[in-house]
MARBA-3410 file (N, C-alpha, C, O; in Angstrom, 1 decimal):
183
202.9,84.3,130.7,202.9,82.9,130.6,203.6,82.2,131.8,203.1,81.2,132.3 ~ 204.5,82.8,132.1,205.6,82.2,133.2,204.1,82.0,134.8,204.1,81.0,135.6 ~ 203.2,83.0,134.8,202.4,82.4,136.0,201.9,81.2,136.0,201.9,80.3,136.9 ~ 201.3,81.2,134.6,200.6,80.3,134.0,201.2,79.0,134.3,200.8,78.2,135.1 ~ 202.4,78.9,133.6,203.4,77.6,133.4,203.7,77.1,135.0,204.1,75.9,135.3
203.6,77.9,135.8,203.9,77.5,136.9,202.2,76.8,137.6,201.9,75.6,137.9 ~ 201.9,77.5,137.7,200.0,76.3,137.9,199.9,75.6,137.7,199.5,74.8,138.5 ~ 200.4,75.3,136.0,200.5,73.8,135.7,201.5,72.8,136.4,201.1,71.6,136.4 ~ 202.5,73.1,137.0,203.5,72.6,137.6,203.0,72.2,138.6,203.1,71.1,138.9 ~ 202.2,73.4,139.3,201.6,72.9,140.6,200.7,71.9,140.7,200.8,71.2,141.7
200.2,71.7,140.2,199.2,70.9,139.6,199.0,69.5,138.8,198.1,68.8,138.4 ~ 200.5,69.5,138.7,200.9,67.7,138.4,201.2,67.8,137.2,201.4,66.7,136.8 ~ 201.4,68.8,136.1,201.4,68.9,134.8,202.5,68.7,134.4,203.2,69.5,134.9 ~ 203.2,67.9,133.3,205.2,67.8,132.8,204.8,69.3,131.9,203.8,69.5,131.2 ~ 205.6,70.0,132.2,205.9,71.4,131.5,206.9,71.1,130.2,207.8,70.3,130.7
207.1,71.2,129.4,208.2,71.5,128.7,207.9,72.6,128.0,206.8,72.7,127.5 ~ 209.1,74.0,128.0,209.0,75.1,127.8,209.0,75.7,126.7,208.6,74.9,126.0 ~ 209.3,76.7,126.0,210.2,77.1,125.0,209.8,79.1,124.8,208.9,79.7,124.3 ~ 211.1,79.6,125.5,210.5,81.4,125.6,212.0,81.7,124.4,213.1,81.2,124.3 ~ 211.5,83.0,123.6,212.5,83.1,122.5,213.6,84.4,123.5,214.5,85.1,123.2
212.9,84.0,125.0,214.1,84.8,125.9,214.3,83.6,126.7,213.5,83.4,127.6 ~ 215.3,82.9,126.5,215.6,81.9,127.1,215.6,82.2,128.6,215.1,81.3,129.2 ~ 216.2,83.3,129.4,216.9,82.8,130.6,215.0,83.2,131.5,214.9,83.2,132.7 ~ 214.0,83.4,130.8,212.7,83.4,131.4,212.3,82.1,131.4,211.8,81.8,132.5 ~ 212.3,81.3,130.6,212.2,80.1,130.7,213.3,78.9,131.7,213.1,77.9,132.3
214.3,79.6,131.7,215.2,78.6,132.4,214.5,79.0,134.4,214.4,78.3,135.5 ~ 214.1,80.4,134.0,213.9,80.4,135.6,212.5,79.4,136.4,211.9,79.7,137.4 ~ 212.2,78.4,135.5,210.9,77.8,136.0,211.8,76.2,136.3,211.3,75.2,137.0 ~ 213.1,76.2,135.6,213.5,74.9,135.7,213.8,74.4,137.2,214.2,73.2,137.3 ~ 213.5,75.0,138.1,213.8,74.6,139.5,212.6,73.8,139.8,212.6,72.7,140.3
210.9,74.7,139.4,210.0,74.2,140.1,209.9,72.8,138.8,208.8,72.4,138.5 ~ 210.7,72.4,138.2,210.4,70.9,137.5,210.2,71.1,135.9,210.1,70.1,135.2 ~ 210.2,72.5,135.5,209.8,72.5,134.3,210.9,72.3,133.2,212.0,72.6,133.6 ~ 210.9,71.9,132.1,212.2,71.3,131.2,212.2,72.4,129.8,211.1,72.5,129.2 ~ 213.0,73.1,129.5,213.0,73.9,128.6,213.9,73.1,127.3,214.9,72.4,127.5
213.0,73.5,125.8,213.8,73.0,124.8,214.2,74.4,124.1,213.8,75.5,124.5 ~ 214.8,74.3,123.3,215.4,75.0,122.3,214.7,75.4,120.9,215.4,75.8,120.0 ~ 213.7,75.4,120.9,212.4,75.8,119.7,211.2,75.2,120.2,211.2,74.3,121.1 ~ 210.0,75.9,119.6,209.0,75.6,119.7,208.7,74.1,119.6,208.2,73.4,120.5 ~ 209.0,73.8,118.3,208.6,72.2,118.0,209.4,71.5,119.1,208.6,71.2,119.9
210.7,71.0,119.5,211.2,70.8,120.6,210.6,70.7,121.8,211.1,70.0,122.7 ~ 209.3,71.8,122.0,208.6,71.7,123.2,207.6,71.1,123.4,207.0,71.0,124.5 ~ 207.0,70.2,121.8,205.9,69.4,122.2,206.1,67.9,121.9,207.1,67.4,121.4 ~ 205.1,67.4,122.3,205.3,65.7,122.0,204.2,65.6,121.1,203.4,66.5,120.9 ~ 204.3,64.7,120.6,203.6,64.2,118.8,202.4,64.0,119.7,202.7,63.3,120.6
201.3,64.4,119.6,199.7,64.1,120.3,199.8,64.2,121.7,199.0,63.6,122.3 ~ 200.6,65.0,122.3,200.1,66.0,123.3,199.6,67.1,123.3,199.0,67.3,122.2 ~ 199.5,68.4,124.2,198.6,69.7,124.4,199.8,70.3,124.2,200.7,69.9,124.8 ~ 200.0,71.4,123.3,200.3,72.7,123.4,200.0,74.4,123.9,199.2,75.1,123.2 ~ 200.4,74.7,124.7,200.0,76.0,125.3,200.6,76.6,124.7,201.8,76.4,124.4
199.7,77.8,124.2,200.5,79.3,123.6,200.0,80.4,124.1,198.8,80.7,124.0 ~ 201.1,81.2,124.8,200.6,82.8,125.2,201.6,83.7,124.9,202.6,83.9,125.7 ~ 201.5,84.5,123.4,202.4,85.0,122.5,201.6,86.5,122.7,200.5,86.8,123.0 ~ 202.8,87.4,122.2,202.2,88.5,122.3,201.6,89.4,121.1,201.4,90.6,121.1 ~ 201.4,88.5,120.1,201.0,88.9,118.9,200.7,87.8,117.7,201.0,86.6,117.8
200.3,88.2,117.0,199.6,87.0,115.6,200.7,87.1,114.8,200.8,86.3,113.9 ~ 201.7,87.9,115.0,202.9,87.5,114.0,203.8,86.4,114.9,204.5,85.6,114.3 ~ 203.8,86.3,116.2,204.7,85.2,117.1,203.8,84.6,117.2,204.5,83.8,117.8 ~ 202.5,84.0,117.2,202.1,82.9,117.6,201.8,82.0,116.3,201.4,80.8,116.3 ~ 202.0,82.8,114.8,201.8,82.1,113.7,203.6,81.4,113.6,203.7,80.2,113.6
204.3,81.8,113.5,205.7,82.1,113.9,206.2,80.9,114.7,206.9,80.1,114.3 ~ 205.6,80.9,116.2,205.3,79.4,116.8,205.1,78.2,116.5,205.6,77.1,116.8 ~ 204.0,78.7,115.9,202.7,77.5,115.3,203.5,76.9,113.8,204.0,75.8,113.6 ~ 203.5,77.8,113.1,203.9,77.5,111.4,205.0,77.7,111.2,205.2,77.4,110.0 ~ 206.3,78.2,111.9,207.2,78.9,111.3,208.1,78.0,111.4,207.9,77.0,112.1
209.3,78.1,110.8,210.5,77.4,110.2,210.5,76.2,111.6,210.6,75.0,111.3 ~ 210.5,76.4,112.7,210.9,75.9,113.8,209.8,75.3,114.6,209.8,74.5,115.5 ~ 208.6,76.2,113.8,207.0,75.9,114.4,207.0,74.3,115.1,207.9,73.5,115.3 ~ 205.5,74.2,115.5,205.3,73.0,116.8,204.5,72.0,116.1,204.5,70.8,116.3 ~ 203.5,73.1,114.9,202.6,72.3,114.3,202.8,70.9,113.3,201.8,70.2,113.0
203.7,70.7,113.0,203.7,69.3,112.4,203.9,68.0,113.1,203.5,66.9,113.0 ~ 204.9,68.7,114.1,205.4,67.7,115.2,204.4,67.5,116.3,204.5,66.5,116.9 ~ 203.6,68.2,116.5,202.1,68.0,117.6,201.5,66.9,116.5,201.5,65.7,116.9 ~ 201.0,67.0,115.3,200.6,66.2,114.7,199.3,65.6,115.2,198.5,66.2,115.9 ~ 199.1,64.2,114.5,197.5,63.3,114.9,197.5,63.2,116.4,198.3,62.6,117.1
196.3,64.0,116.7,195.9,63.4,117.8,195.9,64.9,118.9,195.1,65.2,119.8 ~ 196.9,65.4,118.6,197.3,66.7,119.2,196.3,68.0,119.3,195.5,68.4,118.5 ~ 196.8,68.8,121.0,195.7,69.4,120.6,196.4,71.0,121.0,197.1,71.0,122.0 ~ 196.1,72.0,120.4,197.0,73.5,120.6,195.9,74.0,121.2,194.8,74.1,120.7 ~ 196.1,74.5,122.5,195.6,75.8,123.1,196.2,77.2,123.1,197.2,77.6,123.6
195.2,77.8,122.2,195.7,79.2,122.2,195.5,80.2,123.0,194.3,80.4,123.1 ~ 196.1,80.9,123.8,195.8,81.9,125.0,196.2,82.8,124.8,196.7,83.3,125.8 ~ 196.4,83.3,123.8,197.2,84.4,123.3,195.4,85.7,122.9,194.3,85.3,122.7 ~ 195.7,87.1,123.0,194.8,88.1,122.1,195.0,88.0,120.7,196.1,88.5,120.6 ~ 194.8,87.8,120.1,195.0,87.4,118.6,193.6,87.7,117.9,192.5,87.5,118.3
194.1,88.2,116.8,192.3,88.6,115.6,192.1,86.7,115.5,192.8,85.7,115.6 ~ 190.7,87.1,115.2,189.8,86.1,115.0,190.7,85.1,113.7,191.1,83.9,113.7 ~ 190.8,86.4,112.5,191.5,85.5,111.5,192.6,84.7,111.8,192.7,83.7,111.1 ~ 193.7,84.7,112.8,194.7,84.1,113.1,194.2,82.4,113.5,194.6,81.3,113.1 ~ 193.1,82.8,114.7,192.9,81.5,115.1,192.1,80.7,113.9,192.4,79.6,113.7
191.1,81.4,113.2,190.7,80.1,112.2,191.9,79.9,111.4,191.9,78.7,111.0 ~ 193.2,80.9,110.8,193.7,79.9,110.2,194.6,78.7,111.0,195.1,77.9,110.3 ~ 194.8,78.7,111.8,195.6,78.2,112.8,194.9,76.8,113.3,195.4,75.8,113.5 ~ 193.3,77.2,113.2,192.6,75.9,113.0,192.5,75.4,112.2,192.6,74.2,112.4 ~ 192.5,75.8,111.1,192.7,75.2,109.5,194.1,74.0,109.6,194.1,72.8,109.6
195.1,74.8,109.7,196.1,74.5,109.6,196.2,72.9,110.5,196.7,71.9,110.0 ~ 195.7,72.9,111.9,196.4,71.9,112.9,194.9,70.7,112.5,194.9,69.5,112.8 ~ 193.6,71.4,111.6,193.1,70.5,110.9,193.6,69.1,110.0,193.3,67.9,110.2 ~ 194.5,69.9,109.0,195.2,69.6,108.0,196.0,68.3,108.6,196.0,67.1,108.2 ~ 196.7,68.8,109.5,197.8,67.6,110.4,197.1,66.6,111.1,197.8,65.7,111.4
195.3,66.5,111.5,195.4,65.9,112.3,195.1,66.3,114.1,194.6,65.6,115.0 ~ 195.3,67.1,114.1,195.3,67.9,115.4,194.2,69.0,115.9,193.4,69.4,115.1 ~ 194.2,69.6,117.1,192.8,69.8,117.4,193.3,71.4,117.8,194.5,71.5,118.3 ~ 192.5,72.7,117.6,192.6,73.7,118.0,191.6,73.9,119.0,190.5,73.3,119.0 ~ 192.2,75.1,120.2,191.4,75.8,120.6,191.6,77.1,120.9,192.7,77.5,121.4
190.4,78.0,120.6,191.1,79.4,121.0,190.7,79.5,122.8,189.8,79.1,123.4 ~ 191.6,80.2,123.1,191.2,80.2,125.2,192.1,81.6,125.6,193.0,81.7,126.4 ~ 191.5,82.8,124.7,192.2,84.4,125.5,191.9,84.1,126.7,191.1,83.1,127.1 ~ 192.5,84.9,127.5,192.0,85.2,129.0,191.7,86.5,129.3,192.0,87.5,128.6 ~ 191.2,86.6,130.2,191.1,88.1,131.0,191.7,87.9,132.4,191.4,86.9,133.0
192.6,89.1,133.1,193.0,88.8,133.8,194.8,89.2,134.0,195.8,88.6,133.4 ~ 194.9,89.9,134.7,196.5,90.2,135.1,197.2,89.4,135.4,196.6,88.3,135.8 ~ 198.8,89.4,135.6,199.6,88.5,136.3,199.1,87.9,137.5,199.1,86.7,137.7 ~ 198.8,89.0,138.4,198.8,88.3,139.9,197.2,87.3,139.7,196.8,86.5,140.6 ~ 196.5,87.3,138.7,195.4,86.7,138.9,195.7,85.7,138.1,194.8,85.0,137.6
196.7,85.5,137.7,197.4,84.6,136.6,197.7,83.3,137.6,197.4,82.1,137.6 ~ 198.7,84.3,138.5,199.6,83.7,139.5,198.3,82.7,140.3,198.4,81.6,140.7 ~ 197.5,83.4,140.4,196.3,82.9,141.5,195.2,81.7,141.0,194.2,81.2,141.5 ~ 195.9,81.5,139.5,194.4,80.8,138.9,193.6,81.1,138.7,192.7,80.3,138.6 ~ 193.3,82.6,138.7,191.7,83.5,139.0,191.4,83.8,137.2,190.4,84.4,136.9
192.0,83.5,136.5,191.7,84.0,135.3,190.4,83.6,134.7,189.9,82.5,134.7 ~ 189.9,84.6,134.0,188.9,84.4,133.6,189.1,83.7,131.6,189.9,84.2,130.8 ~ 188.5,83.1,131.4,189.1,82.0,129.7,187.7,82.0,129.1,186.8,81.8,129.9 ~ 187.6,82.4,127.7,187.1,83.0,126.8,187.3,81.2,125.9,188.4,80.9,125.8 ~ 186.4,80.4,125.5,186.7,79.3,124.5,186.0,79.4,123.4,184.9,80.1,123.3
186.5,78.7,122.6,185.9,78.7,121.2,186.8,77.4,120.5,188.0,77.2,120.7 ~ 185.9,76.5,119.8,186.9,75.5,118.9,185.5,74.6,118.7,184.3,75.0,118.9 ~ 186.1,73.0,118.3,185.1,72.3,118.8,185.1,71.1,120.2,186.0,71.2,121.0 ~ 184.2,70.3,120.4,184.0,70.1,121.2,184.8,68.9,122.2,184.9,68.5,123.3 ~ 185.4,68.5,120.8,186.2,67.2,121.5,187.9,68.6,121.7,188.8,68.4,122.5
187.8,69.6,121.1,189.4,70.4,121.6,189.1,70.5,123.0,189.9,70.1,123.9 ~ 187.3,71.5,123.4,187.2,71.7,124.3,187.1,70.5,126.1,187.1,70.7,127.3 ~ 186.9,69.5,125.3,187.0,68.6,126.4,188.5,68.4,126.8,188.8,68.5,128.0 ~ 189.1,68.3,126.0,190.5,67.5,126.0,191.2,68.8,126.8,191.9,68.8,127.8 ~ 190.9,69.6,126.1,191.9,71.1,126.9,190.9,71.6,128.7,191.2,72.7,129.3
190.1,70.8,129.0,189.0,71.0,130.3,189.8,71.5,131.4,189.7,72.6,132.0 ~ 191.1,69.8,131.8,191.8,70.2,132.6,192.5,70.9,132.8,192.6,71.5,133.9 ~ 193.4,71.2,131.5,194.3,72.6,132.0,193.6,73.9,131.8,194.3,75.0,131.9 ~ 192.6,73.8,131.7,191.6,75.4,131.6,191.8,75.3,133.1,192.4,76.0,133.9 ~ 191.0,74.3,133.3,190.5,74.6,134.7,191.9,74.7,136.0,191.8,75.5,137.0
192.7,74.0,135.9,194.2,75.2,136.7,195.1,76.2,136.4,196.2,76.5,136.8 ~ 194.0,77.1,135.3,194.6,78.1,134.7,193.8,78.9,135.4,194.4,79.6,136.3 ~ 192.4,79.1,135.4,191.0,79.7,135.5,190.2,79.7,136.5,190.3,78.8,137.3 ~ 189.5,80.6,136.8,188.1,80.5,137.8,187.3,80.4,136.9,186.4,81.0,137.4 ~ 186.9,80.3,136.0,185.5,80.4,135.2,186.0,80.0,133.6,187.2,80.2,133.4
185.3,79.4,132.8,185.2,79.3,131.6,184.1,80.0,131.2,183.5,80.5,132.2 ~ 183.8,80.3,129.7,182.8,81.0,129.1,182.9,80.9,127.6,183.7,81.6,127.0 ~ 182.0,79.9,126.9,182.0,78.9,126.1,181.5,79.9,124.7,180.3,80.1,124.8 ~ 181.9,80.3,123.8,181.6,81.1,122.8,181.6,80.1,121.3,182.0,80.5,120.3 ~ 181.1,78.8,121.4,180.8,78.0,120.4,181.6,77.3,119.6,182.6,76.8,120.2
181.5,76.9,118.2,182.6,76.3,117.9,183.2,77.1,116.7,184.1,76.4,116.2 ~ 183.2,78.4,116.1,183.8,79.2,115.4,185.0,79.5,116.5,185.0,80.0,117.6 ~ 186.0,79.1,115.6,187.4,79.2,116.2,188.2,80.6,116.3,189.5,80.8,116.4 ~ 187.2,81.5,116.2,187.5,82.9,115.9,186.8,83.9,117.0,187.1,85.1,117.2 ~ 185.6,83.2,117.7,184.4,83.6,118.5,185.4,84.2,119.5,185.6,85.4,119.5
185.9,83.5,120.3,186.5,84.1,121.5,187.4,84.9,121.6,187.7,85.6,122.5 ~ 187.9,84.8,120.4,189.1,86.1,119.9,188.2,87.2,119.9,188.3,88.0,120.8 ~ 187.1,87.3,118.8,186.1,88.5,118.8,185.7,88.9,120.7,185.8,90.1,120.9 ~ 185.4,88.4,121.5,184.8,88.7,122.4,186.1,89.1,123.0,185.9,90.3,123.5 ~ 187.5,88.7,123.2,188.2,88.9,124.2,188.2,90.3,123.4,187.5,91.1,124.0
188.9,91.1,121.9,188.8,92.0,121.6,188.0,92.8,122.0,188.5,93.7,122.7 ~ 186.6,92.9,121.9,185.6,93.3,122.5,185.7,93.8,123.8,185.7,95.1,124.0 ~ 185.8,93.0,124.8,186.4,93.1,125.7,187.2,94.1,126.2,187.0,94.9,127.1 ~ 188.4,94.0,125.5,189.3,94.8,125.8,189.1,96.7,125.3,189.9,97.6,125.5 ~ 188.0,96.5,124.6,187.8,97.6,123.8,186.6,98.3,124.8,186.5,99.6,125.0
185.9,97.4,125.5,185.5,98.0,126.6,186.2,98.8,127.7,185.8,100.0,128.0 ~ 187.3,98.0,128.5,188.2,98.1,129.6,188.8,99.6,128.7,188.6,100.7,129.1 ~ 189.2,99.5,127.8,189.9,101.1,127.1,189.1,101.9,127.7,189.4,102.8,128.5 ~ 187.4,101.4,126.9,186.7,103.1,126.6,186.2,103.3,127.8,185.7,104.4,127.9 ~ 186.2,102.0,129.5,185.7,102.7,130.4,186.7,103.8,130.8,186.4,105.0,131.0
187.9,103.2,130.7,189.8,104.0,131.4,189.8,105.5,130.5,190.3,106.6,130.9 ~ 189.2,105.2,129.3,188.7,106.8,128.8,188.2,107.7,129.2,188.7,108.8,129.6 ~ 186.8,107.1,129.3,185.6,108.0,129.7,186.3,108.3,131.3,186.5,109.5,131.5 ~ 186.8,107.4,132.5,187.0,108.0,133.6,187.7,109.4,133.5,187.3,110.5,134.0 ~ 189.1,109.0,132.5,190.2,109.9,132.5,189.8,111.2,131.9,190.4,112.2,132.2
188.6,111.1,130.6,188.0,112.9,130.6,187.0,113.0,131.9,186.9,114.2,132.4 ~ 186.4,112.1,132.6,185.6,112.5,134.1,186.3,113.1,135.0,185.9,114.2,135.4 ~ 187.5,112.7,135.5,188.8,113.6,135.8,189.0,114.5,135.4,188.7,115.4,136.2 ~ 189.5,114.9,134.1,189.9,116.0,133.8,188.6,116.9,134.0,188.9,118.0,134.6 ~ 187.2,116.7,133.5,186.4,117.8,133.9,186.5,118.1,135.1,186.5,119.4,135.3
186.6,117.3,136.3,186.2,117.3,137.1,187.6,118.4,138.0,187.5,118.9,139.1 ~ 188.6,118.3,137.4,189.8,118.9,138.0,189.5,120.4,137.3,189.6,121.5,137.8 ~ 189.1,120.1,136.4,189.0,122.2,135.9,187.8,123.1,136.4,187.8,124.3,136.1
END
C-alpha cells in the first residue's frame, strides 16, 4: 500500500492514512500524507476509502469492526477495495456500505511493489457503475490498464484468484521442467 499511497500523493490526492503498524504509516508523513489512529479516523463522511489489507479477516476488521470506517464514510461515500479477498467478502462488504448509503468497489491488482511504485499496475474492477466512475481517478494513478469484470461485486475477486492460481501453476510446472531437466 505504502507505493500506492504515495502516487496518490503525487498526484494531488489529501492522503489520510491508517497502518495497524503505525511507524509505516508515519513514514509517508513527510511526502504530505496525515495519519489517524483507526480506520474510521481515516475517512471523511462521503469521501473514497482505499483498502489494501492482507486478508478478509483485516479488511472486514477495517470495514466493520469495532473501529471500522464503514459508518463514518457513510451517504455518499465510496470504498475501494484492492485488497485479494474471496468474492464472498466483497459482496458482503457491498451489502453492508449499501445499507449505509455508500458505494463499493472491488479493484485487486496485479502487479509487484516496484510496479506499484511505477503506477504500472494492472486493476481488476467489479461494483456498479456510478462506484466505477467515481473511483476512475484514483484507478487511473494507481494503474496502466483497468479491466472491467461487470457489476457483481465479487467478479474481480474471482478473476484476480484465478489469476493468481495461474502465476502458481505456471512457477509449478517450470520448477518440475527443472527438475527433469537437471536429472
Amino acid at each position: 500500500g505504502t507505493p500506492m499511497a504515495r502516487n496518490l500523493l503525487a498526484r494531488g490526492f489529501g492522503v489520510t492514512l491508517h497502518n495497524r503498524t503505525r511507524s509505516r504509516a508515519e513514514a509517508l508523513i513527510a511526502e504530505g500524507a496525515r495519519v489517524a489512529d483507526s480506520p474510521a479516523e481515516a475517512v471523511a463522511e462521503g469521501g473514497i476509502a482505499v483498502t489494501m489489507l492482507a486478508n478478509d479477516a483485516a479488511l472486514e476488521a477495517v470495514v466493520l469492526g469495532e473501529q471500522g470506517f464503514a459508518d463514518r464514510l457513510g451517504e455518499g461515500g465510496l470504498h475501494i477495495s484492492m485488497s485479494t479477498v474471496s468474492p464472498e467478502t466483497s459482496r458482503k462488504l457491498a451489502l453492508a456500505h449499501e445499507e449505509r448509503g455508500s458505494l463499493f468497489l472491488a479493484a485487486p491488482v496485479f502487479g509487484r511493489p516496484d510496479s506499484a511504485a511505477a503506477g504500472k499496475l494492472w486493476l481488476c474492477q467489479s461494483g456498479s457503475d456510478a462506484a466505477k466512475e467515481r473511483a476512475r481517478p484514483v484507478l487511473d494513478a494507481l494503474g496502466q490498464g483497468i479491466h472491467d469484470f461487470g457489476a457483481d461485486p465479487g467478479a474481480a475477486n474471482v478473476v484476480k484468484l484465478s489469476g493468481n492460481f495461474l502465476i502458481l501453476s505456471a512457477i509449478e510446472a517450470l520448477s518440475d521442467a527443472m527438475a527433469l531437466s537437471e536429472r
